[in-house]
C-alpha positions in Angstrom: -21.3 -56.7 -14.4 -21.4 -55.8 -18.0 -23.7 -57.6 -20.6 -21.9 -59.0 -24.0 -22.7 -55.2 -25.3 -20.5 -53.6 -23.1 -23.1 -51.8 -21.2 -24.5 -52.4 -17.6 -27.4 -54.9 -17.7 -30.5 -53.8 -16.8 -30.9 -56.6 -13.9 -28.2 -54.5 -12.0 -30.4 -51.3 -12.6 -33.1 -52.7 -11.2 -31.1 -54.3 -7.9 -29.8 -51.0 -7.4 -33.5 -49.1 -7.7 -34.5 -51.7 -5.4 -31.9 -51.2 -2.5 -32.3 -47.6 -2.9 -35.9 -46.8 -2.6 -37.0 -45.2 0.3 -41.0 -46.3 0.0 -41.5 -49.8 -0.9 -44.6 -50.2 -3.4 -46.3 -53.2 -3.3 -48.9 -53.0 -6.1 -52.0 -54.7 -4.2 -51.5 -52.8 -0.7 -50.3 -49.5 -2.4 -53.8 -49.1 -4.3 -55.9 -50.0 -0.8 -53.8 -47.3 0.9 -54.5 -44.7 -1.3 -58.2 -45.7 -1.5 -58.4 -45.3 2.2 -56.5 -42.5 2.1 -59.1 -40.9 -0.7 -62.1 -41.8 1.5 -60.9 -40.4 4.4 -60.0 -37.2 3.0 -63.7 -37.2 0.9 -64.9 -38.0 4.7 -62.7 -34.8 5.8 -64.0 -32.3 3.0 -68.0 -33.2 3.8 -67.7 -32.4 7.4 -65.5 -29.5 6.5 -68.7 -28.6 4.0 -70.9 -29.6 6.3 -69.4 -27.4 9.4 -69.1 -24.3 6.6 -72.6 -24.4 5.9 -73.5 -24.6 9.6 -71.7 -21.5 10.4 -73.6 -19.5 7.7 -76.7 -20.5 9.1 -75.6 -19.6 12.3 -74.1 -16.5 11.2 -77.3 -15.7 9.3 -79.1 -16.1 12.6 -76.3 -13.7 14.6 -77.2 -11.1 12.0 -80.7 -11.3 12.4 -80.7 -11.5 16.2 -77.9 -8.0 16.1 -80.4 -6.9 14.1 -83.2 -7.2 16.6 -80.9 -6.1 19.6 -79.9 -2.9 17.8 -83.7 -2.0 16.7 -84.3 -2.9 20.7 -81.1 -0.8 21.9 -82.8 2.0 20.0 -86.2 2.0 20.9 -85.3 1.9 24.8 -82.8 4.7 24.4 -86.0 7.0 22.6 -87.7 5.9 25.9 -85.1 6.4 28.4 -85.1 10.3 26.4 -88.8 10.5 26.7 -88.5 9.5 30.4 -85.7 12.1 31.3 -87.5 14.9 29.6 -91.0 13.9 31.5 -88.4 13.9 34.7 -87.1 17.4 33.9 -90.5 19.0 33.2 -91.6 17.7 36.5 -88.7 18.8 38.3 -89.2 22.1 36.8 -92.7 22.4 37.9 -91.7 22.3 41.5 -91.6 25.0 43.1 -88.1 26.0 44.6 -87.1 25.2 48.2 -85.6 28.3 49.7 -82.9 27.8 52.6 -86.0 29.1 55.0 -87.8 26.2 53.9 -85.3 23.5 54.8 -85.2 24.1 58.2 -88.9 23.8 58.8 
């Protein structure tokens, strides 16, 4: 209906807003929602901080223990090296079997 101005009143704006709004708002419950919604997404961000700065600790500690393996890794390959050419220079100090020899 039309007020004495000739315009629509504001009473039917605001029946209409209502019947088409998809998400009711009701002032008390709306600010409870979103205050549980805020703590559980504060909650969400400080394990996800929490779970960041575990993995660089334990990252730090992969690093350090690759570290370690490689230094290992190395100092057994020098002694596998070490052991081959003992192994060689022994094999070369025996004196060669001749075909003669196998059979006896």
């Amino acid at each position: 209906s039309l007020a004495a101005s000739g315009r629509p009143c504001l009473s039917n704006y605001l029946a209409m807003y209502r019947a088409w709004r998809l998400t009711p708002i009701h002032s008390g419950h709306y600010s409870v929602v979103m205050i549980s919604e805020f703590d559980y997404l504060s909650e969400k961000i400080r394990q996800l901080a929490e779970l960041a700065q575990s993995l660089r600790r334990e990252n730090a500690d992969l690093r350090l223990q690759a570290s370690a393996l490689a230094s290992e890794n190395a100092e057994l390959g020098r002694r596998m090296q070490q052991a081959h050419h003992r192994v060689a220079a022994l094999l070369e100090a025996v004196p060669a079997v001749t075909p003669d020899q196998e059979l006896a």
